[in-house]
N, C-alpha and C positions, 0 to 999 in steps of 0.2 A: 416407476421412478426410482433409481437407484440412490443409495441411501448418501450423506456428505460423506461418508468415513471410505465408502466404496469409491466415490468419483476420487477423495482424496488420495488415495492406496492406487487407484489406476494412475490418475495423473506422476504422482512420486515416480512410479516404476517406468513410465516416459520418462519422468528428466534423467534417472540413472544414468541412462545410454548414452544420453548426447555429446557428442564430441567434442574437442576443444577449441573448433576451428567453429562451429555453430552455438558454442557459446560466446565466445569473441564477438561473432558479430550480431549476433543478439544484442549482448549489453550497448554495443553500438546504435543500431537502431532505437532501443529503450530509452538512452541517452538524448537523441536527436529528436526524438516526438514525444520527449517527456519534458526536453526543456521548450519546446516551441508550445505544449499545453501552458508550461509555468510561464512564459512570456505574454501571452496570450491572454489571463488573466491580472496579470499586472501592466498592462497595457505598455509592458518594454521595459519597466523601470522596474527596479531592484524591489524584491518582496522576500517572502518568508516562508520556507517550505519544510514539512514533516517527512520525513521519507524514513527508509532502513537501508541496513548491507543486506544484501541478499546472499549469501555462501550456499558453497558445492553445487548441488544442481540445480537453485533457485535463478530465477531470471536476474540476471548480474544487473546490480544496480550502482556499482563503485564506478562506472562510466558519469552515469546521472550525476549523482553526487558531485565530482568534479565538474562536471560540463554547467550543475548549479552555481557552484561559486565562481566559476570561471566568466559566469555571468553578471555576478553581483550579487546575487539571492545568497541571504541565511539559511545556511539548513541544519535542521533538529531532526536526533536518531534520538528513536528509544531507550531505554535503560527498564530493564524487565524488574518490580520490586516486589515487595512480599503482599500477599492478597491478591494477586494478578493483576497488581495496580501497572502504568506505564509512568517513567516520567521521562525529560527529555534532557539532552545536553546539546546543544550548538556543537557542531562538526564543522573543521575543516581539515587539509589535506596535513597539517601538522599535526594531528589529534592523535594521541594513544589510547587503543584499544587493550581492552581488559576482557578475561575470561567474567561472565556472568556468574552470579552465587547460586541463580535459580531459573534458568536456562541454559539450553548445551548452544552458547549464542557469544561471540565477541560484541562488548557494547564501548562505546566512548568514554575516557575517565572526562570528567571536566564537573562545572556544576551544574546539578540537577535541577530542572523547574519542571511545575506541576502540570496540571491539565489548563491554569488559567493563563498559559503560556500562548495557546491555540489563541486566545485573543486579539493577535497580532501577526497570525499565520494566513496566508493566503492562499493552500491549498495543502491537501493530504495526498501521500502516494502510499497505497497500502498494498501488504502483500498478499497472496490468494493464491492458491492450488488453482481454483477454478471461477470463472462467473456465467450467468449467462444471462439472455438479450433481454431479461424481467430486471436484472439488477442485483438479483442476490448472490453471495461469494460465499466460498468457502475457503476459509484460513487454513492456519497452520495446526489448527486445534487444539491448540494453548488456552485461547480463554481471552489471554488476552488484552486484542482489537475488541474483544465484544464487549467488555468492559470498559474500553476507553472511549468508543464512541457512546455504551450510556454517558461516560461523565463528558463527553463532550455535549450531549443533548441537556445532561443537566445545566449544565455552563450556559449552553448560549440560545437554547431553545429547541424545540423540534423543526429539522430541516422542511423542506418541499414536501408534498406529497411526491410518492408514484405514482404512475401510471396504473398499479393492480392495486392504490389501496394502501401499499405500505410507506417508507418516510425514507428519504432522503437525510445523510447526516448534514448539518446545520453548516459543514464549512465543502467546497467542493472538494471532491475526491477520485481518484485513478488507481483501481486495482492494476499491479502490476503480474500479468499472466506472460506464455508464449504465445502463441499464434492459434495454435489447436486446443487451448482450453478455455476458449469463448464458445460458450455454450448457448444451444437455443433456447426459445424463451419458457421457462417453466421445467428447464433440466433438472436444478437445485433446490432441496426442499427447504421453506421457507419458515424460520422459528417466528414463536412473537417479537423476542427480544434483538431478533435482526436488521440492521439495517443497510437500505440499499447503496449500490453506489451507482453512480452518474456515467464513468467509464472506466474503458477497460485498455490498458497502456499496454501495447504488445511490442514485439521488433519491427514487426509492419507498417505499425502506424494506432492514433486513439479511435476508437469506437465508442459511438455516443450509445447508451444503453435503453432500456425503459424505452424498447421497441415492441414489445411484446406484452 
């Protein structure tokens, strides 16, 4: 089994390549089967949703964002703090983006709330290098998502079990990948302090995980 740092280092060196005409319609599809997940658990009506900007060769996610509010749904982007804490500011398409003090990341100015923010959210879209069909993901290897979903399991409980054993975070969630880094089940090596996710948000279409 190839190490996270390795899948991560191969995946990156794919998105380098890809063109601009295949990221266009990426964030296109990412857009259309990320708000039809977020509808889908709001049964139509307007909710609350965590997501990021995804920049240069990450799975463009600035389509999502708009196609959320364009929907009705609130959406909160992160804001990177000191401790590899997360907190969050409400986005919308008037927002001013600011360089980060402690990531190389543009975040939202506006005001910040904490993790007990999530109490009012109705799904996460998180970001990932890679997952595969067990549930486990690999970030950006910042720190951290790993640190946010602890304090999301502190907040509001431990999620579902898995399928292998391990835990589900407590609110649903959508790794947002491409198409070719859905991986099979048992690709990505699994920490204690990791937790899974439910699915995997491509330009294709969502794939439900915790198949394997």
């Amino acid at each position: 089994m190839a190490s996270k740092e390795k899948i991560r280092e191969s995946h990156r060196a794919r998105r380098t390549v890809l063109r601009p005409d295949l990221l266009e319609s990426a964030g296109a599809g990412i857009a259309r089967h990320g708000l039809a997940w977020a509808s889908g658990l709001t049964g139509g009506s307007p909710g609350t949703f965590a997501a990021y900007l995804g920049v240069g060769s990450e799975p463009p996610t600035a389509p999502l964002l708009a196609a959320l509010h364009e929907a009705g749904h609130q959406v909160l982007l992160p804001v990177c703090e000191p401790g590899l804490a997360l907190s969050w500011v409400y986005w919308t398409p008037a927002s001013e983006f600011i360089r980060s003090r402690y990531a190389p990341i543009q975040e939202p100015a506006g005001e910040r709330h904490g993790t007990a923010i999530m109490q009012h959210t109705d799904g996460i879209f998180l970001p990932a290098t890679a997952v595969d069909f067990s549930g486990n993901r690999i970030g950006q290897g910042g720190g951290y998502y790993d640190k946010f979903l602890a304090a999301l399991t502190a907040l509001l409980g431990s999620g579902a079990p898995a399928a292998d054993g391990g835990l589900l975070p407590p609110l649903p969630t959508a790794a947002v990948v491409y198409d070719g880094e859905v991986l099979p089940a048992g690709s990505i090596p699994a920490e204690p302090f990791d937790r899974k996710v439910a699915a995997a948000l491509t330009p294709a279409g969502l794939l439900t995980l915790q198949e394997g």
